[in-house]
C-alpha positions as CSV (number, residue, x, y, z in Angstrom):
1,X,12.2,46.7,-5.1
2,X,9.0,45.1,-6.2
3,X,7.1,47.5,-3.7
4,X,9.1,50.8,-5.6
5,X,7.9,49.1,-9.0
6,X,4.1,48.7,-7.9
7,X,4.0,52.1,-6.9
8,X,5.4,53.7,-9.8
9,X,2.7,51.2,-11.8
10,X,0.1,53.0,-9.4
11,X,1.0,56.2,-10.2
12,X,0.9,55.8,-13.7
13,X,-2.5,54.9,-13.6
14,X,-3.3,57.5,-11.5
15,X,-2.2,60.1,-13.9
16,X,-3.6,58.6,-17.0
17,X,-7.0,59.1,-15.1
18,X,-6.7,62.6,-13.8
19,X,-5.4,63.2,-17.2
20,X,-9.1,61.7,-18.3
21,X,-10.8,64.1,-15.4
22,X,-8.6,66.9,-16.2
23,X,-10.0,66.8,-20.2
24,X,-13.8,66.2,-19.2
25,X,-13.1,69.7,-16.7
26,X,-11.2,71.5,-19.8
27,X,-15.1,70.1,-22.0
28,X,-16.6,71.1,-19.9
29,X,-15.1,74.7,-19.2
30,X,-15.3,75.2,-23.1
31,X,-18.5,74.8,-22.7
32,X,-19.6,76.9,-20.0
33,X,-20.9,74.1,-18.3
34,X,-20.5,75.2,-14.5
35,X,-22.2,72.3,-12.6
36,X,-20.7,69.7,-14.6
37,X,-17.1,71.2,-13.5
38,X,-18.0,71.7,-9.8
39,X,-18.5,67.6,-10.5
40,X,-15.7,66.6,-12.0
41,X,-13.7,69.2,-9.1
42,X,-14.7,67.2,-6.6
43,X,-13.7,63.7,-8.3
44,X,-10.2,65.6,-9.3
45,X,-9.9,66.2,-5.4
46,X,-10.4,63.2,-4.6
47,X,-7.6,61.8,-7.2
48,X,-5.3,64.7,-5.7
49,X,-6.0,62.9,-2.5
50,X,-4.9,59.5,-3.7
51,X,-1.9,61.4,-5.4
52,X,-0.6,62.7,-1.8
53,X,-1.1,59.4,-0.6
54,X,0.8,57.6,-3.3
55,X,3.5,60.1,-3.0
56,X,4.1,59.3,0.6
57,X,4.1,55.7,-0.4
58,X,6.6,56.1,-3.6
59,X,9.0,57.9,-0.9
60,X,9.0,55.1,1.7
61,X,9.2,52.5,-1.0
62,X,12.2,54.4,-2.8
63,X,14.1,54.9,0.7
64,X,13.4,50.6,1.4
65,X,15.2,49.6,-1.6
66,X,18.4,52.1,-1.1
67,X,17.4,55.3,-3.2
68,X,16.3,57.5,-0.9
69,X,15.9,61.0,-2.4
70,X,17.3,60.0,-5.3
71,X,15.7,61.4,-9.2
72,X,14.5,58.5,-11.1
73,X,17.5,59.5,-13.6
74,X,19.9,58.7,-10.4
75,X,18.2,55.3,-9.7
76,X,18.8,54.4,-12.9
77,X,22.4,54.9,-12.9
78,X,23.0,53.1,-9.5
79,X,20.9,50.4,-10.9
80,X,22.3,47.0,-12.4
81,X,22.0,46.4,-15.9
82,X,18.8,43.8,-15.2
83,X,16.8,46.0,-12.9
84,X,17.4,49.0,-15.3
85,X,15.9,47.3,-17.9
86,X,12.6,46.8,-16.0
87,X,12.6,50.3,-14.8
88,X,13.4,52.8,-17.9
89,X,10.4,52.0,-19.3
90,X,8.5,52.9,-16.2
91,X,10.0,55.7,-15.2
92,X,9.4,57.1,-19.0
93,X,5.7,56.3,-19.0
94,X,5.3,57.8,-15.9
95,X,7.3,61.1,-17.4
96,X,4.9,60.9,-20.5
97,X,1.6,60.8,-18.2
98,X,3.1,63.5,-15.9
99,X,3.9,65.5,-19.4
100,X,0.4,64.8,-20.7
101,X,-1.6,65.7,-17.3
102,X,0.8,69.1,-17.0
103,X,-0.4,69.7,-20.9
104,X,-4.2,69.4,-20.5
105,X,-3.5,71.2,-16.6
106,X,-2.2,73.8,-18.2
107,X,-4.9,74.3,-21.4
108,X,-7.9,73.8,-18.6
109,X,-6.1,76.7,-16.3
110,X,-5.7,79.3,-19.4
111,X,-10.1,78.8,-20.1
112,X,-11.0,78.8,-16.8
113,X,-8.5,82.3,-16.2
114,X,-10.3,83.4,-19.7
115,X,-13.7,82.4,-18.4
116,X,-13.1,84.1,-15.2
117,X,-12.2,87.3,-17.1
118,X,-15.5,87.7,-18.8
119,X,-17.4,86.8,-15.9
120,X,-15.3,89.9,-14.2
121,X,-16.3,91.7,-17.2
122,X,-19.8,91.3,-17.0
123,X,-19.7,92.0,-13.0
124,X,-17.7,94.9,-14.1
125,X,-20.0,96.5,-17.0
126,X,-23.4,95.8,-14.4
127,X,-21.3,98.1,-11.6
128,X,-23.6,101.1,-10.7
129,X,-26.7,99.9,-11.7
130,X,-28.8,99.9,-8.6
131,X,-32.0,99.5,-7.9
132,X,-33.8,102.2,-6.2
133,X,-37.7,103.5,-5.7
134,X,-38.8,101.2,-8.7
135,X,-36.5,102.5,-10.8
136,X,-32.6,101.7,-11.9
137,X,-30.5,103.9,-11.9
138,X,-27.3,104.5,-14.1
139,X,-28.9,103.1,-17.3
140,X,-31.8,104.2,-20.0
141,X,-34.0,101.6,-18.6
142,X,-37.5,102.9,-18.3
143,X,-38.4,104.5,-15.0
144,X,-40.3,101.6,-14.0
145,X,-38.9,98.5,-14.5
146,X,-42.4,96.1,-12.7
147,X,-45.3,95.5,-13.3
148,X,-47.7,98.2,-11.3
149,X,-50.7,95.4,-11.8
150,X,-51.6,92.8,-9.3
């Protein structure tokens, strides 16, 4: 049982810092700044990684001490009065950091979908301008658009 415990202690932390990650991405996606995202994307990767892992370890540690496939809420009501003392509060800080992370997720999801959409935009508005003899074509750029001097 004290494996189950550690885990769920584990995971907590784990959340509270891809919760951290996930607000330094949604900074830095207000901010239009691209390569410190790509960073950050690879560190929240690597914490996705560690999550999977976890996971696995959560399941093998909740089927050990008799609740296999059980919800946390279904643990708690096979549990004694002792051990549901020591795990309520666990199991509801680890809802409030899954809450939080799915909160900031889901505000760093909308700006990226809205930055996405202006960048499509701007894709959009430069379609059929094409360079061509010198010249571009399909706006009221001058006729010659470099520099004829060497």
């Amino acid at each position: 049982m004290n494996e189950f415990q550690e885990v769920i202690q584990k995971l907590i932390l784990l959340f509270r810092d891809l919760t951290a990650i996930e607000s330094k991405m949604l900074e830095a996606a207000r901010g239009e700044h691209i390569g410190l995202l790509e960073n950050y994307m690879t560190k929240e990767q690597a914490f996705i990684m560690q999550l999977k892992g976890l996971e696995k370890e959560k399941d093998k540690a909740q089927a050990e001490a008799g609740y296999k496939r059980m919800s946390f809420r279904e643990i708690l009501e096979a549990q004694g009065e002792e051990e549901r003392a020591r795990f309520l509060p666990l199991f509801e800080e680890l809802s409030r950091e899954v809450q939080m992370f799915q909160e900031v997720h889901e505000d760093l999801t909308v700006i990226m979908e809205v930055n996405l959409r202006q960048i499509n935009k701007k894709l959009d508005d430069t379609e059929g301008h094409i360079y061509s003899d010198n010249t571009l074509t399909g706006t009221s750029a001058p006729k010659s658009v470099t520099s004829r001097r060497v």
